[in-house]
N, C-alpha and C positions, 0 to 999 in steps of 0.2 A: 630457064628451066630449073636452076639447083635453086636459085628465089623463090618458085613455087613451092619445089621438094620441100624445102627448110621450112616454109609456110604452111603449109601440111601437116609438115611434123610438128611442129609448136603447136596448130590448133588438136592437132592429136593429144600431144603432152597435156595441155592443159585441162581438153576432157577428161582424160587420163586421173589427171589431179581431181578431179570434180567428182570422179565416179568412185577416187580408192580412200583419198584421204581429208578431202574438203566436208565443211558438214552437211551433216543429210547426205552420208557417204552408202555406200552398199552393206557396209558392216554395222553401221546404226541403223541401219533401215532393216534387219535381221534380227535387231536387237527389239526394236520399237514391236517389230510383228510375235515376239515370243512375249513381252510383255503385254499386247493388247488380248492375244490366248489366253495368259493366267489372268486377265483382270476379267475377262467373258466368265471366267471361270468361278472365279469369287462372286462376281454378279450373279451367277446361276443357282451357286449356295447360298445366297444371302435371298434371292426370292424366294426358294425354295423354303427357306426358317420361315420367311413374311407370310408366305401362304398357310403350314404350319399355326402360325403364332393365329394369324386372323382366322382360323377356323377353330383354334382352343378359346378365341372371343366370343365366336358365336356361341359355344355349348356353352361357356359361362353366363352369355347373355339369356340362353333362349332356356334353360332349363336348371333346375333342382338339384340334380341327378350330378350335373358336372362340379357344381360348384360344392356338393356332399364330398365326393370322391377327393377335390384339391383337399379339400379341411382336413377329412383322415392323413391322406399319402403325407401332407407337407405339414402340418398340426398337430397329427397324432389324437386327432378328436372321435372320441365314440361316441355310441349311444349309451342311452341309460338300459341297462340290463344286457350290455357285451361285457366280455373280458377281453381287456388290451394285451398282447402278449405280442414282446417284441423278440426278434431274433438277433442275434449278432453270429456273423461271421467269423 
């Protein structure tokens, strides 16, 4: 009877071991799941720019109009008969 007990117990212990401090433990399995969160999360911002980015492709592909608007904002390009007048802050 105290053979079995003690036998029990060791197979306890060593789950024990497997579940708190061996790897792939409870506390890195906590950790893995707060990193796969932030990493969903960054994936959801990063498609979010992709999607962003490939629809500022299409306006630049499909029309005039977009690719007019970049030249000004980011060139500072007028036409002929504007005045450019910049502001500073």
């Amino acid at each position: 009877m105290r053979a079995g007990l003690l036998a029990l117990l060791l197979v306890m212990l060593g789950l024990q071991h497997r579940l708190l401090v061996a790897p792939g433990n409870l506390f890195e399995l906590g950790e893995l799941q707060d990193r796969v969160v932030r990493e969903r999360d960054a994936v959801d911002q990063l498609a979010e720019r992709n999607a962003q980015l490939t629809a500022e492709v299409e306006d630049l592909r499909s029309g005039v109009t977009a690719v007019e608007d970049r030249a000004r904002s980011e060139l500072g390009m007028i036409k002929p008969g504007e005045t450019f007048i910049r502001v500073i802050e």
